[in-house]
C-alpha positions as CSV (number, residue, x, y, z in Angstrom):
1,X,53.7,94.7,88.8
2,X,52.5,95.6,92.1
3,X,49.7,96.9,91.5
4,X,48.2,94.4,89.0
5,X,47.6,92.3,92.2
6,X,44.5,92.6,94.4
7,X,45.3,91.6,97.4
8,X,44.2,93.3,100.8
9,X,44.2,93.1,104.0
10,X,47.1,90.7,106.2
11,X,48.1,88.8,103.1
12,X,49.0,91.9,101.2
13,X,51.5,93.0,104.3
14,X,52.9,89.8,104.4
15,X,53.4,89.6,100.6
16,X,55.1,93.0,100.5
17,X,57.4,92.3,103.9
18,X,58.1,89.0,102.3
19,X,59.0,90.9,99.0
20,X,61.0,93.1,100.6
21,X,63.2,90.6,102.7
22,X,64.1,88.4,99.6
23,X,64.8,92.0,97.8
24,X,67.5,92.7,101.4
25,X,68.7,89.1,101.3
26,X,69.4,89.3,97.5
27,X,71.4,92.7,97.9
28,X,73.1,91.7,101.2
29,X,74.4,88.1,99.1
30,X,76.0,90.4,96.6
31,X,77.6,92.7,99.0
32,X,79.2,90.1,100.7
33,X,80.9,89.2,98.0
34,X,82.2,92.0,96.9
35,X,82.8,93.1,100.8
36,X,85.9,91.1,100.9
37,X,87.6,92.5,97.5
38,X,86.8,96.5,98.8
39,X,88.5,95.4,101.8
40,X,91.5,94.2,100.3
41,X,91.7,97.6,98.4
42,X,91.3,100.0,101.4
43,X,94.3,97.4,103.3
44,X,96.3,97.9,100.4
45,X,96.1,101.7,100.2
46,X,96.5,101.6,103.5
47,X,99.7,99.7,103.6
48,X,101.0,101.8,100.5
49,X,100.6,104.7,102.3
50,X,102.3,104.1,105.2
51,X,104.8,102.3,102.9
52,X,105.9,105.4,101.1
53,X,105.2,107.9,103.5
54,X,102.4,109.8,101.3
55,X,101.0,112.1,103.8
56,X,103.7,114.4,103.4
57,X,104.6,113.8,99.7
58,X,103.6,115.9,96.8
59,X,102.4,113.8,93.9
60,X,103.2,116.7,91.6
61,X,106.9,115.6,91.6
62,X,108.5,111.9,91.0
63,X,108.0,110.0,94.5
64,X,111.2,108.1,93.2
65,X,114.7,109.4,92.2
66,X,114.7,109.6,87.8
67,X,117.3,108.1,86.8
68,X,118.8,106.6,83.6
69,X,116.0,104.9,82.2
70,X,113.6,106.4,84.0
71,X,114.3,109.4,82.5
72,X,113.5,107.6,78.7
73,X,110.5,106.4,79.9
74,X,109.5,109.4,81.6
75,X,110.1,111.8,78.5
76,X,108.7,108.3,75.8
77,X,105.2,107.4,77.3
78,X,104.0,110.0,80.1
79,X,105.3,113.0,78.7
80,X,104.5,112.1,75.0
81,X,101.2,111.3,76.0
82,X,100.6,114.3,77.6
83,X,102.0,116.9,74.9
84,X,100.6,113.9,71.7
85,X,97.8,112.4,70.4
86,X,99.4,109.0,71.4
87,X,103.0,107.6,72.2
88,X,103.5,106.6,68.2
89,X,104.1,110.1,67.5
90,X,106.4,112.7,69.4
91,X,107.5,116.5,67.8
92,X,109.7,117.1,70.7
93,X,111.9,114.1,70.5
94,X,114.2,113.5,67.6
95,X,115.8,115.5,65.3
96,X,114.9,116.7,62.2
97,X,111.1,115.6,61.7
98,X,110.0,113.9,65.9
99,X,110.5,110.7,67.1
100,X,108.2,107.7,65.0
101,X,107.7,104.8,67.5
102,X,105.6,102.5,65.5
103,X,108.1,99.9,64.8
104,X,108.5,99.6,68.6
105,X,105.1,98.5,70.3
106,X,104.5,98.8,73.6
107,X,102.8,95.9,75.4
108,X,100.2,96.9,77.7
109,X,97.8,98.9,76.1
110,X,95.3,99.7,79.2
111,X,98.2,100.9,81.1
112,X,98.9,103.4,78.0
113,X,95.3,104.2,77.7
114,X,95.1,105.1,81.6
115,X,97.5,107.2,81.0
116,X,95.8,108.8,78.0
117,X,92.4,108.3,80.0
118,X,94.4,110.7,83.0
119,X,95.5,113.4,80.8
120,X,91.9,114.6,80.8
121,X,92.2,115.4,84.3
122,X,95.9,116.7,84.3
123,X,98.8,118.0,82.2
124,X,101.1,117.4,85.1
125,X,103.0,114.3,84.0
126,X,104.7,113.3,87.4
127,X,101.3,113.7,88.7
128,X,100.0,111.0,86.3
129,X,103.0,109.0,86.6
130,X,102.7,108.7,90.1
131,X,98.7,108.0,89.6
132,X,99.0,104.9,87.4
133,X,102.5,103.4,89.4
134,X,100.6,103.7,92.5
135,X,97.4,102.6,91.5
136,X,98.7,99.2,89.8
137,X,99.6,98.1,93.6
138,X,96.0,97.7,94.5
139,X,95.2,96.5,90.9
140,X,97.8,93.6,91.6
141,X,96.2,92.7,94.8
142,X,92.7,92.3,93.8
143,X,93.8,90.0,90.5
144,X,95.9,88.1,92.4
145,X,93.0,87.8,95.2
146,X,90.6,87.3,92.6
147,X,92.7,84.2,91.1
148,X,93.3,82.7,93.9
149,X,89.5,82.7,95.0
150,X,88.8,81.2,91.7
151,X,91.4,78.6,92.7
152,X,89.5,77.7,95.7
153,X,92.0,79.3,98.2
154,X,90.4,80.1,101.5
155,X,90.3,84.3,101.7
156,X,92.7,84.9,104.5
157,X,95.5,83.3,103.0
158,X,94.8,84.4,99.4
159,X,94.4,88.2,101.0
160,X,97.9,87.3,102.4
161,X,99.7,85.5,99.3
162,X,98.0,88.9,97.1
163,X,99.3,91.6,99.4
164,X,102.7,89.4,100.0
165,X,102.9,89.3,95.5
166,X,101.6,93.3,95.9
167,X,104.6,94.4,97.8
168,X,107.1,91.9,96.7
169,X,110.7,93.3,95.8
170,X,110.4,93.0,91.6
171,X,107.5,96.0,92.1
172,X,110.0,98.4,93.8
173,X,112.7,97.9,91.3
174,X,111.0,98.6,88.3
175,X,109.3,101.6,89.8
176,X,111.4,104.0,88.7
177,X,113.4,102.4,85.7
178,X,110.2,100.8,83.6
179,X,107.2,101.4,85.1
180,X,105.2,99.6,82.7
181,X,106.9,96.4,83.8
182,X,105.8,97.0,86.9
183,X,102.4,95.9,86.5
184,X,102.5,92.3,86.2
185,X,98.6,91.6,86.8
């Protein structure tokens, strides 16, 4: 494109500077706005991990007690997608032919396919457990920040109000019972 243009001399420094600072302008527009929604990431980690205490906790083991129905879901969705092709199906549940799920859906299917996506990476399944229930917190605060931009509230308070839904109390109950209803984004 460049160099189907003639130009020497003065104007072809100032056409080239003048490229180049609407090139910086257009990139610096788009950082900006995505500036604030990294930064709301990194302050949720951050509070999550002073939260919970994870520089001295192994994510190979449960960061909460299992329990009851934790336990179910535990053994029904991250171990049976570790060991299975997919939930549906589990051998090592049920007696004498596996466990069938198919008459009982599951609703969130990206948190399922996370899970899945993770088992890639790992066959620990407290490890991937952990992953997914401690990812959704900063998952929760950017779509709630994200709504409430879109709503036209100023970004100070929405960072507030998303961080404030993030952390409220019906997250840390259904950590360890129902993880999957933890995610509410």
């Amino acid at each position: 494109m460049y160099r189907e243009r003639k130009i020497q001399g003065a104007p072809a420094r100032a056409f080239y500077l003048e490229t180049v600072r609407n090139m910086l302008n257009w990139i610096r527009r788009r950082c900006a706005r995505h500036w604030g929604y990294s930064g709301a990431a990194v302050f949720c980690c951050l509070i999550l991990w002073t939260l919970y205490g994870l520089w001295h906790v192994d994510l190979r083991f449960p960061i909460v007690s299992l329990g009851g129905d934790a336990l179910v879901n535990q053994a029904l969705i991250f171990k049976a997608l570790v060991d299975n092709p997919w939930y549906w199906d589990n051998s090592r549940l049920g007696a004498p032919f596996g466990l069938n799920l198919r008459d009982f859906p599951l609703p969130d299917l990206a948190v399922l396919g996370t899970v899945k996506l993770l088992t890639v990476f790992t066959k620990n399944h407290n490890l991937i457990r952990n992953l997914v229930v401690l990812g959704g917190f900063p998952l929760i605060t950017l779509t709630s920040l994200y709504a409430m931009k879109r709503l036209g509230v100023r970004y100070t308070i929405a960072l507030s109000a998303s961080l404030l839904y993030a952390f409220s109390s019906y997250h840390h109950m259904r950590l360890a019972p129902h993880a999957l209803l933890a995610f509410s984004y």
